[in-house]
C-alpha positions in Angstrom: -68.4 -115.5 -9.8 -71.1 -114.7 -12.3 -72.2 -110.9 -12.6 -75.7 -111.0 -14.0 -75.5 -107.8 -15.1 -72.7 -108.1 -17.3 -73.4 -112.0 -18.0 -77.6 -111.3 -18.8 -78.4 -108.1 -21.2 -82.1 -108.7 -20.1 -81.4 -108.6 -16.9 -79.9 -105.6 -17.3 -82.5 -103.5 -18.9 -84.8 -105.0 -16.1 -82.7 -103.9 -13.5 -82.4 -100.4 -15.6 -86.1 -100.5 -15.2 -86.5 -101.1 -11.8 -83.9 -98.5 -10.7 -85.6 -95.3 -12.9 -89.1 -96.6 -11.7 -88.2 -96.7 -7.7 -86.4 -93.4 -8.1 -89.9 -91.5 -9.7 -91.4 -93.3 -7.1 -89.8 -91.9 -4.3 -89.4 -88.6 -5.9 -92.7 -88.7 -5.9 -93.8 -89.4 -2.5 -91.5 -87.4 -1.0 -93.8 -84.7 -2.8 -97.0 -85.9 -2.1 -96.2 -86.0 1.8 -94.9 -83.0 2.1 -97.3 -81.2 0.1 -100.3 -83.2 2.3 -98.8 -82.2 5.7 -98.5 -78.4 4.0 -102.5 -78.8 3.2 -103.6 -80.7 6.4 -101.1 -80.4 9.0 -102.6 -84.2 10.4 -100.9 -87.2 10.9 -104.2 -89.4 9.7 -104.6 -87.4 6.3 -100.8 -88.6 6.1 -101.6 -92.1 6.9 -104.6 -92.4 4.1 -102.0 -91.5 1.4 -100.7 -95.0 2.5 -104.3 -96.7 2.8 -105.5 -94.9 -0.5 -102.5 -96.7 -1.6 -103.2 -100.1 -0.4 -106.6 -100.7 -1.3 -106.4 -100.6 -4.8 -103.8 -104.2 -4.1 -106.3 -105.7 -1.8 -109.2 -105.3 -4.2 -107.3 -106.4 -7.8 -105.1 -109.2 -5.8 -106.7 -111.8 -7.8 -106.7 -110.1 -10.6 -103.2 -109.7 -11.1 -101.8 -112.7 -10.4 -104.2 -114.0 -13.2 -102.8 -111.0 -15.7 -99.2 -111.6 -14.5 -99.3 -115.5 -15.2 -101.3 -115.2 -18.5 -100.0 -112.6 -20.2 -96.5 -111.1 -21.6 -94.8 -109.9 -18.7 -93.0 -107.3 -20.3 -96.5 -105.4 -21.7 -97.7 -106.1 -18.4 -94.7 -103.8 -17.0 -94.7 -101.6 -19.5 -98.8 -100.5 -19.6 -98.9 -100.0 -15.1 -95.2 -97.8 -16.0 -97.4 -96.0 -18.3 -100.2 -95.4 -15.7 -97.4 -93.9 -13.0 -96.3 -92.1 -15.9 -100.2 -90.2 -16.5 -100.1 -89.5 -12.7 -97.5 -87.8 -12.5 -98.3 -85.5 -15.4 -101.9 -84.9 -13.6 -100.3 -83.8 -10.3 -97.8 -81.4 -12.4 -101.2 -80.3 -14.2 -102.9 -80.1 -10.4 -100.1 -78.3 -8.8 -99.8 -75.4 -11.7 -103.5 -75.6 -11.8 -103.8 -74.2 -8.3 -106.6 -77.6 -7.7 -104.3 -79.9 -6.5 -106.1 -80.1 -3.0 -106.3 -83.0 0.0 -109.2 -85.2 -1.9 -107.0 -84.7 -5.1 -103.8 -86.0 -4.0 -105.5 -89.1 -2.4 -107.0 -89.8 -5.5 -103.2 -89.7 -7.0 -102.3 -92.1 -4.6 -105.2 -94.7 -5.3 -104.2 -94.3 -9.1 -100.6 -95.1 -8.2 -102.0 -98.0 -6.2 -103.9 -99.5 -9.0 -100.6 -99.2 -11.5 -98.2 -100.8 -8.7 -101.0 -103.5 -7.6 -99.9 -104.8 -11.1 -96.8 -104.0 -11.4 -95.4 -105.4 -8.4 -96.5 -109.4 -9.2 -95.5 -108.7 -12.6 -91.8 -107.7 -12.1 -91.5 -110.3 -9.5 -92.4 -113.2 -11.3 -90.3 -112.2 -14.7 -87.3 -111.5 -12.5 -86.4 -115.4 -12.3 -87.1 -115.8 -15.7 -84.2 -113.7 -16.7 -81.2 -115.9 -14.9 -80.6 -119.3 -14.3 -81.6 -120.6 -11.1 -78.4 -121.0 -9.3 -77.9 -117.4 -10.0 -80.9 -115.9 -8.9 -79.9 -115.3 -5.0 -77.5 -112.9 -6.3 -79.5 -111.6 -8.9 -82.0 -110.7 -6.5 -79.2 -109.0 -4.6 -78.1 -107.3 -7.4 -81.7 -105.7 -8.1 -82.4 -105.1 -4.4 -78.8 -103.0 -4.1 -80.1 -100.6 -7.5 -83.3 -100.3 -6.1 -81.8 -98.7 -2.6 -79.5 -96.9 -4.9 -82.3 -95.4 -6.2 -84.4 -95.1 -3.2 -81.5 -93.4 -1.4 -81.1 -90.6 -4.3 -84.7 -90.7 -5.0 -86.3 -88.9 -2.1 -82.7 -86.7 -1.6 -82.9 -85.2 -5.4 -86.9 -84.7 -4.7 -86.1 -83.0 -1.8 -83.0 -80.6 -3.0 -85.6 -80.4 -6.6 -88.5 -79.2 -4.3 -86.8 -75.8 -4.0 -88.0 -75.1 -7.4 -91.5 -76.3 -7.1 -93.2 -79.7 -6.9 -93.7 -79.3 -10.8 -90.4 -79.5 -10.9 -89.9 -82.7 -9.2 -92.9 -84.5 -10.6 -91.7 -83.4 -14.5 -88.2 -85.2 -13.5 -90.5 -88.2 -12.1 -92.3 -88.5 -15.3 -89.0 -88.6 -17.4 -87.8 -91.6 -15.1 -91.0 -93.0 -16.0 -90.7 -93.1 -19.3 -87.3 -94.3 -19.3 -88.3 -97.3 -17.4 -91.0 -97.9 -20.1 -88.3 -98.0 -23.3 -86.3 -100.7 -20.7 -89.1 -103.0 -19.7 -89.8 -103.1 -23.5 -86.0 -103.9 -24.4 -86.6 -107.1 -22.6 -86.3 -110.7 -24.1 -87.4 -113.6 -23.1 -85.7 -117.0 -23.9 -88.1 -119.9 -22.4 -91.1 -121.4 -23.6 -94.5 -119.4 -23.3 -96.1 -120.3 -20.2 -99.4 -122.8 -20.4 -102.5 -120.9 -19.7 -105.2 -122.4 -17.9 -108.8 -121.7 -17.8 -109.8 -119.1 -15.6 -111.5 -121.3 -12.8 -111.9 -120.1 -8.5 -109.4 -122.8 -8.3 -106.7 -121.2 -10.1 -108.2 -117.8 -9.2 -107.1 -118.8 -5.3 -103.8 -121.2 -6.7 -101.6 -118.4 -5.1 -103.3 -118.2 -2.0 -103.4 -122.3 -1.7 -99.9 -122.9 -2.4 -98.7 -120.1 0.3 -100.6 -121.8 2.8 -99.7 -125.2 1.6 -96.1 -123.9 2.1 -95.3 -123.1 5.5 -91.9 -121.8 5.1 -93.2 -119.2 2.6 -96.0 -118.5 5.2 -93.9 -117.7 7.9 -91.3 -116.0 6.0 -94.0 -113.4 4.3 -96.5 -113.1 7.3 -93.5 -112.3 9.1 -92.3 -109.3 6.9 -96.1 -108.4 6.9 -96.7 -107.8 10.8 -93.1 -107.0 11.2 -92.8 -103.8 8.9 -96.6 -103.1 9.9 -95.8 -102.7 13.6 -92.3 -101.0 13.1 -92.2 -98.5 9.8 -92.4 -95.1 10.5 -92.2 -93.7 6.9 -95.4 -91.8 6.7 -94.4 -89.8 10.2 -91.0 -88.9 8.9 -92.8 -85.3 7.6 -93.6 -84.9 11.2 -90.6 -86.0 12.6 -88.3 -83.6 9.9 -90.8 -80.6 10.8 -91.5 -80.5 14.3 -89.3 -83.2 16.1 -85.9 -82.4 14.1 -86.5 -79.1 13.0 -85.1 -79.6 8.9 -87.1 -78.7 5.9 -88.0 -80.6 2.6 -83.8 -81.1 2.5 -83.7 -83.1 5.8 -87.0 -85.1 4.9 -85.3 -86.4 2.0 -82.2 -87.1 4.0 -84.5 -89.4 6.1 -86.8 -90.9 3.4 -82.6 -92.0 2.6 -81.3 -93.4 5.2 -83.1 -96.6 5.3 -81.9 -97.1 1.9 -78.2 -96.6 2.8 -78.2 -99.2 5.1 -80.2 -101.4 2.6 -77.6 -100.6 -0.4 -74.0 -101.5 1.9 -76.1 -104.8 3.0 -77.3 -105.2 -0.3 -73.9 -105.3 -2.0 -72.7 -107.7 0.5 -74.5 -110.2 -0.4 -74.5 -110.1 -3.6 -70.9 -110.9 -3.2 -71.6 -113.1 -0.4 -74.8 -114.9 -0.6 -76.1 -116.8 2.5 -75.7 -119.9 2.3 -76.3 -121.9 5.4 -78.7 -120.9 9.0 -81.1 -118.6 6.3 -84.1 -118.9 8.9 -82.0 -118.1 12.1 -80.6 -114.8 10.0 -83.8 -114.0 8.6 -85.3 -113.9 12.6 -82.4 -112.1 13.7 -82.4 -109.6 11.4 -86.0 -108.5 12.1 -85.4 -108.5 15.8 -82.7 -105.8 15.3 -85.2 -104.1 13.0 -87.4 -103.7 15.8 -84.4 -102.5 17.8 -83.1 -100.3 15.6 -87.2 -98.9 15.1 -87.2 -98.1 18.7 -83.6 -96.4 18.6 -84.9 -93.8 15.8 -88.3 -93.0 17.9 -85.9 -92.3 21.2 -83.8 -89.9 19.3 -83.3 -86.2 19.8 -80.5 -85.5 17.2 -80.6 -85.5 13.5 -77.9 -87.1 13.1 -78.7 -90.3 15.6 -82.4 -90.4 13.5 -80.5 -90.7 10.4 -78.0 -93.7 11.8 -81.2 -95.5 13.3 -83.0 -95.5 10.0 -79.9 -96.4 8.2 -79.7 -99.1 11.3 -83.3 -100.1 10.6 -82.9 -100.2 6.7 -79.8 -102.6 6.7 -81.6 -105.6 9.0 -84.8 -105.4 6.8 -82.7 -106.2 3.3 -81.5 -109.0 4.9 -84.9 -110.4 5.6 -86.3 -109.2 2.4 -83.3 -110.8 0.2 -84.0 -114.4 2.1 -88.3 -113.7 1.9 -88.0 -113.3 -2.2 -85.2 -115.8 -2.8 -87.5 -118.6 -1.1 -90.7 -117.5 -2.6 -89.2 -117.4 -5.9 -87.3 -120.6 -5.7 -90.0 -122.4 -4.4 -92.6 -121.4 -6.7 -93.0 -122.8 -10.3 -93.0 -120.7 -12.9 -96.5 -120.9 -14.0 -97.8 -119.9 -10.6 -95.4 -117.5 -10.2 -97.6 -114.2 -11.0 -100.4 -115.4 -8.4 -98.0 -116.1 -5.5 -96.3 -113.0 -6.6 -99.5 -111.0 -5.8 -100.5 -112.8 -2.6 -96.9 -111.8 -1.6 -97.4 -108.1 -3.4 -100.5 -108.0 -0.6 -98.1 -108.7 2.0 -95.6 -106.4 1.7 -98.1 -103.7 0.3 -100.0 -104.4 3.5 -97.2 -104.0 5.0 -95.7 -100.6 3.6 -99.1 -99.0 2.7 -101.4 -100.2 5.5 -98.2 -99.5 7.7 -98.3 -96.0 6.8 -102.1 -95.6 7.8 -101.4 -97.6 11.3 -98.7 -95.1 11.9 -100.9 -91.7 11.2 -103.4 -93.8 13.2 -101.8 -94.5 16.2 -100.1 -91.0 16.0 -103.4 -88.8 16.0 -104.1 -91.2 19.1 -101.4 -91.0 20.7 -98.8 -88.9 20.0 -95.9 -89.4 17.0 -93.0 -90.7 19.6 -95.0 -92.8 21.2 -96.5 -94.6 18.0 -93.1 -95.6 17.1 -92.3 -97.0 20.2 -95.4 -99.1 20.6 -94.4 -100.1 16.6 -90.3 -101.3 18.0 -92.1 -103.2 20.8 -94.4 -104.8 18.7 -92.0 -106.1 15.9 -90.3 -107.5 19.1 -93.3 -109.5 20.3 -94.2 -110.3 16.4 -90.9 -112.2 16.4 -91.2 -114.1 19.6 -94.1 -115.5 18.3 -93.2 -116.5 14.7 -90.5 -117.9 16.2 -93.0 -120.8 18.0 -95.5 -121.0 15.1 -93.2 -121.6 12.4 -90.1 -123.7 13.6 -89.4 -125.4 10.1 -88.6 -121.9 8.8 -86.3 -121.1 12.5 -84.6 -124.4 11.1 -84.5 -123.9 7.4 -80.7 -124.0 6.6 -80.7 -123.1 2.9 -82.5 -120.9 0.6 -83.3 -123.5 -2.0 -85.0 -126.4 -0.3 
């Protein structure tokens, strides 16, 4: 069995990358929710750190799948590290300045939103150019189980470092930062340059063409989209570790973890164990329970049972994300691969971002509990009808068609 780790040194420093960018990333906004919810004490000023977030992706989505597929991949990577990296030395700056206020930190989050509207296409599409084909399930496995990694010590170590001060925890984020940098430029790439064409509207909408030529990759996207939408209760999880649970910044990083934890032991499985046959049946199945599991955590009382139902929660979504980006990616050529990489960065930004302003929404409307219960529900109904509308992806036995 092939460890593309050991067997692909580029692969390695890409997965080095990825692992020291999602930690400062979650370090990060385990800081910038808590220190929100300090300032406003709302659940909608929570939910526009996702939205402020979001709109950066919507507005540049064409932008970047152009810059992903036309230029080096690595810069690319490199230059939106360097813009995560200038945030967080302006929120250290804004939190010993004494200005670091609500309109401040928003503007923090669009900034982050702009850097990851590019970097998101961009490390997607030079993933598959760094393993072979047949190897990329795993690969993708392989990256998916350092990213939980990270996002399970990420938001743990920002909340255990908030003790000493948010400085404290964004200085350590800009240090991962810069690490990530010095790896994405280690990277080399072994294939022929990639054919540029003229910028034209039709290759400015290729992406969104080919995803809607390919129902399969429709389905399986749109699916992720509506489904995490409905049932992520990230941005809430400050309310839920303040007022619900009773724990402090500790216990919200504990939470902001537990997803993760379940996403790491899944994510280690397959990459051992790669699915092979019924991929559409598993990939349905797995977001049903994520639904389940989402309802689970809003019904719970204890601590403990929150974090099991996250963990719950965070497990079933790997599975769907790990068959989602091994059929994008192996049904997209190369040359189109940054543009369908930021239709699909829309989708699952829409999904995590957006998600978080539907849930501050529908909490300030009615009630935190209840928001996450309509959200487990919905994922339920979301699935039901996916299930009629896109049949050739209930059916689809194998990941590479």
């Amino acid at each position: 069995m092939i460890n593309p780790l050991r067997e692909y040194r580029s692969f390695r420093h890409f997965f080095l990358s990825r692992i020291a960018t999602t930690m400062a990333n979650q370090m990060m906004m385990v800081v910038i929710g808590w220190q929100m919810y300090d300032l406003t004490h709302s659940a909608y000023d929570l939910g526009m750190v996702g939205l402020a977030q979001f709109l950066p992706s919507l507005a540049l989505t064409l932008v970047v799948g152009q810059v992903a597929d036309r230029f080096d991949r690595r810069r690319v990577l490199a230059w939106c590290l360097c813009g995560q990296l200038l945030v967080a030395l302006l929120l250290i700056a804004g939190t010993w300045g004494g200005w670091l206020n609500r309109e401040a930190i928003l503007a923090a989050a669009v900034a982050l939103g702009a850097a990851k509207a590019f970097q998101m296409p961009t490390q997607q599409s030079l993933g598959p150019l760094l393993v072979p084909a047949p190897v990329l399930p795993r690969a993708i496995s392989v990256s998916a189980a350092g990213s939980q990694f990270a996002i399970i010590v990420g938001p743990a170590v920002g909340g255990f470092l908030y003790v000493a001060g948010p400085q404290a925890v964004y200085g350590t984020s800009a240090a991962l930062f810069a690490a990530a940098v010095g790896m994405a430029l280690a990277i080399r790439l072994d294939h022929a340059p990639v054919k540029r064409e003229a910028v034209s509207l039709q290759s400015l909408f290729a992406g969104i063409a080919f995803i809607w030529r390919r129902k399969e990759v429709l389905g399986a996207i749109s699916l992720d989209l509506f489904a995490v939408l409905l049932g992520g209760a990230t941005a809430l999880l400050p309310i839920f570790a303040r007022d619900i649970l009773h724990v402090g910044p500790w216990g919200l990083g504990l939470l902001r973890s537990a997803p993760a934890i379940g996403a790491l032991a899944v994510s280690l499985y397959l990459a051992r164990h790669p699915i092979q046959r019924r991929a559409g049946k598993i990939m349905f199945g797995s977001v049903a329970l994520y639904g389940v599991a989402t309802l689970a955590f809003a019904l719970s009382g204890s601590f403990l049972l929150s974090l099991a139902a996250l963990a719950a929660s965070g497990a079933f979504d790997m599975v769907s994300v790990v068959i989602r980006q091994s059929l994008v990616q192996l049904d997209t050529p190369n040359d189109m691969r940054g543009r369908v990489s930021a239709v699909n960065s829309i989708f699952i930004g829409a999904s995590n971002q957006l998600g978080e302003f539907e849930s501050g929404l529908t909490a300030a409307w009615f009630g935190t509990v209840p928001s996450v219960i309509i959200g487990g529900a919905g994922t339920l109904l979301v699935v039901a009808a996916w299930m009629k509308l896109f049949p050739a992806l209930v059916h689809r036995e194998r990941l590479a068609d």
